[in-house]
N, C-alpha and C positions, 0 to 999 in steps of 0.2 A: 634679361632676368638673371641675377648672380644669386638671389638664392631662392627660397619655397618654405612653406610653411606644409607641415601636417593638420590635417582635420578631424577633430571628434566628429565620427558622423551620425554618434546618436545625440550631439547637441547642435554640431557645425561650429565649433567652437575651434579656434586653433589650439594646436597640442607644445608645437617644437618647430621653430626657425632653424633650417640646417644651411649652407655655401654650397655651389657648386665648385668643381675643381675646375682650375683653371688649366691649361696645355701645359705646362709646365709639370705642374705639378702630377699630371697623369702619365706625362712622359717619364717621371722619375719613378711612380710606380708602377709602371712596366719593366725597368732598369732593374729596380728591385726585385718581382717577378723572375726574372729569368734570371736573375744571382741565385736565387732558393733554390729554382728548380734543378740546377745544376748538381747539389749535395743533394736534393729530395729521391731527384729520379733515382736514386741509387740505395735508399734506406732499407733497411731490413724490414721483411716484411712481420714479424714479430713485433716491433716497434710500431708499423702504423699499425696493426692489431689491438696495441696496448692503447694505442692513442686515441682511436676511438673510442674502446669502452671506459676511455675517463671521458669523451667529449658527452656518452652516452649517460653517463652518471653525473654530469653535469647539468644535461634537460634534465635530467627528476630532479635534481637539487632544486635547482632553481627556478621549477616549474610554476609557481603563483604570480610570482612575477613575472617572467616570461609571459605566462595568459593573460596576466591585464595589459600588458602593453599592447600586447597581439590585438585582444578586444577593444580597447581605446579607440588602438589606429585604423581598425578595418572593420570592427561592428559583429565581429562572430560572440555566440554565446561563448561565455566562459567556459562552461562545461568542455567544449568545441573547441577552445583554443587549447585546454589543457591536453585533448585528445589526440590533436594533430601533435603538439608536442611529444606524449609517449609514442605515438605512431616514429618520430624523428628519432629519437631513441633507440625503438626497436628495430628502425632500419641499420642504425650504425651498429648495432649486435651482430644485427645479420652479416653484414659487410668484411666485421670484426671475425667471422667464425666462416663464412664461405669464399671473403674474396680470397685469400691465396688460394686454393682450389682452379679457382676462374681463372687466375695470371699465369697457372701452371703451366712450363713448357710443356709440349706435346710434340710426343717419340712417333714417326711416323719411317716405318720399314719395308721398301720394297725390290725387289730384282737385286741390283749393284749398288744403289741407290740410301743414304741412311741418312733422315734430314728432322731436322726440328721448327719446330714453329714457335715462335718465341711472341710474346704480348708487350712492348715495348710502351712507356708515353711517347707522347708528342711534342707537351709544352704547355702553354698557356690556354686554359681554357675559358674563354669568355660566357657566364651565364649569362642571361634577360630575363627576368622574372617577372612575375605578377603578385598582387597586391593578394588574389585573393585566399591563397593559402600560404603565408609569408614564411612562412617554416619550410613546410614538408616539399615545396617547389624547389626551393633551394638547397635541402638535404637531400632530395633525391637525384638532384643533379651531380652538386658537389662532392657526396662523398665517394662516390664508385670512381670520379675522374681522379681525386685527390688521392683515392688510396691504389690508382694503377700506376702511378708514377707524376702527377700533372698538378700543376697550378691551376689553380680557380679564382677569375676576376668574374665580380659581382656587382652588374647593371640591374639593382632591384627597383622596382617601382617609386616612384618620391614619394607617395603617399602612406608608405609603411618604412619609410626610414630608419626611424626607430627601433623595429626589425629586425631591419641590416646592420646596424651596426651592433645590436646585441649579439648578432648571431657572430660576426667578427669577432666579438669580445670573448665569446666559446670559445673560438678555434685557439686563442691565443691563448686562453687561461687552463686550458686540457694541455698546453705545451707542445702544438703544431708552431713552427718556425714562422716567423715573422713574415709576412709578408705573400705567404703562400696560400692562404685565402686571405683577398683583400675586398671589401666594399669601395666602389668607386659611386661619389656622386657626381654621376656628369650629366649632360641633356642630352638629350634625342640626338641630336646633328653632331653629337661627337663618337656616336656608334659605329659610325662607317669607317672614319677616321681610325678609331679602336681595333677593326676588322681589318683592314687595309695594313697594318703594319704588322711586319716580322715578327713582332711580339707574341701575336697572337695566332694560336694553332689552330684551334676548332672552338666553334659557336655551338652553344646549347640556348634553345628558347623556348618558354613556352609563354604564350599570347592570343594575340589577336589575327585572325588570317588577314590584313592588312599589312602588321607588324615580320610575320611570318615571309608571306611577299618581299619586302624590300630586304631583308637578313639574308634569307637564302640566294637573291641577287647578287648581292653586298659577299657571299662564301661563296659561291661561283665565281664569282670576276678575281679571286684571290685563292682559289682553287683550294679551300678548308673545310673541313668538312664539318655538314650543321645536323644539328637532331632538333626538329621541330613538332613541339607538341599543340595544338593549336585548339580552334573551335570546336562545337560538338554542339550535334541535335539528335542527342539518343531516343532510338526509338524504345517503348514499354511497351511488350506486346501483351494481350492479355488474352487469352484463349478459355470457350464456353466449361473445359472437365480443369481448370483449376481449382487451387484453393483462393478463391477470390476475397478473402477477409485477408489472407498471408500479402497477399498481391495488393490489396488497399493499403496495407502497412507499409509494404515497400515500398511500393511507388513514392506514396506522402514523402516517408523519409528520406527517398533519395533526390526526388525536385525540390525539397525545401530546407536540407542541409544546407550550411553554410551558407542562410537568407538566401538561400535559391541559386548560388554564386559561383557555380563550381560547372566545369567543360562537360565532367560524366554526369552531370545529373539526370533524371530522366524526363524529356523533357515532349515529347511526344507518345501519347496513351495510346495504344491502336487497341479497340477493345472492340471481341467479336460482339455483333447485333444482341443473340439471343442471352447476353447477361449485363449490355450496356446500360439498362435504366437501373437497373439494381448497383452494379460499378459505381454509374455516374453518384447512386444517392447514399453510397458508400465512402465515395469519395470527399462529398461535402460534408457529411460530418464527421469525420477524422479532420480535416483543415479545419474544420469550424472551434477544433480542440487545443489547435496551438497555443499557448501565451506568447505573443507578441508583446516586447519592452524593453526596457533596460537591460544591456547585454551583459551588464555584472552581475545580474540580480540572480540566483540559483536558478529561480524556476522559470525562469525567462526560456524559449526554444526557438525565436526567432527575433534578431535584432531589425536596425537599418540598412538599408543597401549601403556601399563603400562611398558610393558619391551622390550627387546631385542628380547629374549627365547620367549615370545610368537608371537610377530610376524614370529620368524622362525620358530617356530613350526603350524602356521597357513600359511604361505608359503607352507612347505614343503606338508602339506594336499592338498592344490588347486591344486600343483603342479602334484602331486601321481595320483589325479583323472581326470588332464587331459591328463596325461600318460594314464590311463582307458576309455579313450573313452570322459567324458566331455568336452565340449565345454566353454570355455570362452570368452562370449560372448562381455564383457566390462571390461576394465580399467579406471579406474577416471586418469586423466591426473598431477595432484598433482605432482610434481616433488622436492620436500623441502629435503634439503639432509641434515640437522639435523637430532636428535630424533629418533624415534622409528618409525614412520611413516608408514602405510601400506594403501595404497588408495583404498578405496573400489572397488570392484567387483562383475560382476555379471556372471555365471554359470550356463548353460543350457545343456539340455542330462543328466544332473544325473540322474546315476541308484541307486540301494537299494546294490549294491556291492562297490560300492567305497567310497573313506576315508570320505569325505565331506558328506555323508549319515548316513556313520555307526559312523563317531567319533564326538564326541560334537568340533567344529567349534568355537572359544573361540574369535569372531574378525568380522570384516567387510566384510564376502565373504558370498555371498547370493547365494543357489545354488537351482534350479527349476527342479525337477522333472514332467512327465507327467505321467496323471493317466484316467481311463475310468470314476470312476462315485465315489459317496460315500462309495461303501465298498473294495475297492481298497484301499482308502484314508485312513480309519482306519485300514486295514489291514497293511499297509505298514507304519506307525504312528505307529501301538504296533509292528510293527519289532525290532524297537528300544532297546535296553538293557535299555534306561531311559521312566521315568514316570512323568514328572514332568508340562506341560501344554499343550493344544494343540488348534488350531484355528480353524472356520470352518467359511467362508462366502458364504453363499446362502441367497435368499432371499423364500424357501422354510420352511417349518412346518417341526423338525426332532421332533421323538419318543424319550421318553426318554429312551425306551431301547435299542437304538443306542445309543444316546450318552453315558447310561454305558458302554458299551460295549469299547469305549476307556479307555486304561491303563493309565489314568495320572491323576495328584493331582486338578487340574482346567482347564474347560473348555471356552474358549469364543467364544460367536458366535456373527458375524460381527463388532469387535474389534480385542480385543488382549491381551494378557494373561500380565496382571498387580498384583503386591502387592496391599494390601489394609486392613489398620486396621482392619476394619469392620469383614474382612474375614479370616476366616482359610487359611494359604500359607503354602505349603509342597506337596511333591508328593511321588511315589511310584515308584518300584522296582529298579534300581539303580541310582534312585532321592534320597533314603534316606526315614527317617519314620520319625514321630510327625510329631507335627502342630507347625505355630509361629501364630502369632496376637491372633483380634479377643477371642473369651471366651477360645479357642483352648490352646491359648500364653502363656495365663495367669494362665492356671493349669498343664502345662508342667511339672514345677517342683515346685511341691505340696504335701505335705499327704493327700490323700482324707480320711478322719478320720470318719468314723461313731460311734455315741455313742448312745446306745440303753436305754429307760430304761422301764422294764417289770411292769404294770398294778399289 
């Protein structure tokens, strides 16, 4: 295959024929790559300061655009592309006004002893991205590496192309150095390749725990270091002394953000007995409120799924578990016979044995489990093979050593598990390991370099 097409997945329509790069040509922007970084690593930290809040006044300039492409290529509402775009923005403010802070040397004095710790780059950092937040995936990667000192090569999804190469076209038009953030269209089989050579320092991905698997492989055998943000099957817990109408509005909105497409959404209800038939029929008429349609249209709130493959392989799961005993309890009536389309539902009777429990759920089917009390809920929460967020709404006092006691990277109690510069995002066991954002982000891929000097 030399090259791919992009897909409208609310028509299936193709969008834009792009080429892959050939060996050559990827070897030469590598070559490039580490010429930049050579002047980069050394810039004042004022200057990238500066250079962000033009890249940041760049996404609002040219935020209309930007969101239709975004929605074209990947099927989010409008509303939602323009979102994630100021979210992109407000991250590079933050960046702009905390990261020197974060790179500060640190004076450490003791005995005979007077030494510093210094926050050095590395070099070339290779992202892998996803399709389904084509922005904010790659700005929360890119800019805490870019603004430590580092190069950013950029393996985005081929289905959001488009994308990638606008978001190139930022870096270069805020006036970051040529070459310093680059889009590479290459295939699969040229990853390893990418990782395997000197060029490259540290691997950033966030994906698939398949994809995840073979990266982290592939930066072990080459001894670089990877930050892996990966799957998620966040548990919602919902407990008898909440506000269960706040909690119906959460929940909705965080399983059906982003057509349901997103790692933190929530995607397992555990809802105590003595409020589950009220939940449950709570539940179905807030779903039952969505406009499903047209993702440019305003009042549109849920598009198509990204592809084909996923909606059937998110079929085929609801399907499995109501072979299992599940109850499906609602269909959204959406009948639009373009696209990729898959109208949300809602799913009652799950057990901790069926697919829609045990497998991350990548789409718009919300499925509700019934539980006796709080430690049900976390038990049946670190069931899960993933670690990566989990909810809880009561309007009780929990201990904090309950909430350790849950396996996963962030907790929220009577919300719901969101990104946020501010903060460390990453979770655990097969969510993946490092941090992204926050002070976390930004020393990801670093030398922590101490230098000592003896009295």
């Amino acid at each position: 295959m030399k090259g791919f097409q992009t897909i409208n997945p609310s028509t299936s329509f193709p969008l834009s024929t792009y080429a892959f790069l050939n060996g050559e040509e990827i070897g030469e922007s590598l070559q490039h790559s580490e010429e930049v970084y050579k002047s980069w690593r050394t810039r004042e930290m004022d200057f990238k300061c500066d250079l962000l809040e033009k890249l940041a006044k760049l996404l609002t300039e040219q935020e209309e655009t930007l969101a239709i492409e975004m929605t074209l290529e990947m099927g989010k509402p409008i509303k939602e592309s323009r979102s994630e775009l100021r979210k992109c923005a407000w991250l590079c403010r933050y960046y702009a006004q905390e990261g020197p802070r974060f790179l500060r040397p640190q004076r450490v004095g003791a005995d005979l002893l007077f030494s510093t710790i210094r926050y050095d780059p590395i070099g070339a950092v290779l992202g892998i991205m996803p399709w389904n937040f084509p922005y904010w995936q790659v700005f929360r990667a890119a800019i805490p590496a870019i603004f430590a000192g580092n190069c950013f090569i950029l393996k985005h999804a081929i289905n959001v192309m488009g994308c990638a190469e606008s978001i190139e076209e930022l870096f270069l038009e805020a006036g970051f150095p040529d070459h310093l953030f680059m889009n590479l269209a290459i295939r699969h089989e040229d990853i390893g390749k990418l990782i395997s050579t000197p060029h490259i320092a540290g691997v950033a991905l966030t994906g698939s725990l398949k994809a995840g698997s073979i990266v982290a492989k592939l930066a072990g055998e080459n001894i670089k270091p990877c930050v892996l943000e990966l799957g998620g099957s966040d548990a919602f817990i919902v407990l008898e002394d909440c506000d269960i109408d706040g909690a119906v509005k959460a929940g909705v909105f965080s399983r059906m953000l982003n057509n349901g497409q997103s790692c933190i959404a929530a995607k397992r209800f555990l809802v105590q007995s003595s409020i589950y038939d009220s939940f449950l029929q709570k539940i179905v008429s807030e779903v039952s409120k969505i406009r499903v349609g047209d993702p440019l249209s305003e009042t549109t709130q849920m598009g198509p799924m990204a592809r084909s493959d996923l909606r059937d392989t998110l079929n085929t799961q609801v399907c499995r578990s109501v072979d299992e005993g599940a109850t499906l309890e609602y269909v959204h009536p959406y009948d639009g016979q373009e696209g990729f389309f898959y109208p949300p539902r809602v799913m009652s009777n799950v057990t901790s044995a069926q697919p829609v429990f045990v497998e991350e759920t990548f789409g718009p089917a919300l499925a509700i489990s019934r539980i006796d009390d709080l430690s049900e809920a976390i038990r049946l929460s670190n069931q899960s093979s993933f670690g990566l967020g989990a909810t809880i709404w009561t309007d009780s006092h929990i201990d904090e050593a309950t909430l350790a006691s849950l396996d996963v990277g962030t907790i929220a109690i009577n919300g719901f598990v969101k990104s946020d510069p501010r903060l460390p995002f990453g979770g655990t066991k097969q969510s993946g390991y490092g941090r992204e954002l926050s002070q976390s982000g930004i020393r990801a891929f670093v030398n922590e370099k101490v230098i000592s000097r003896f009295i």
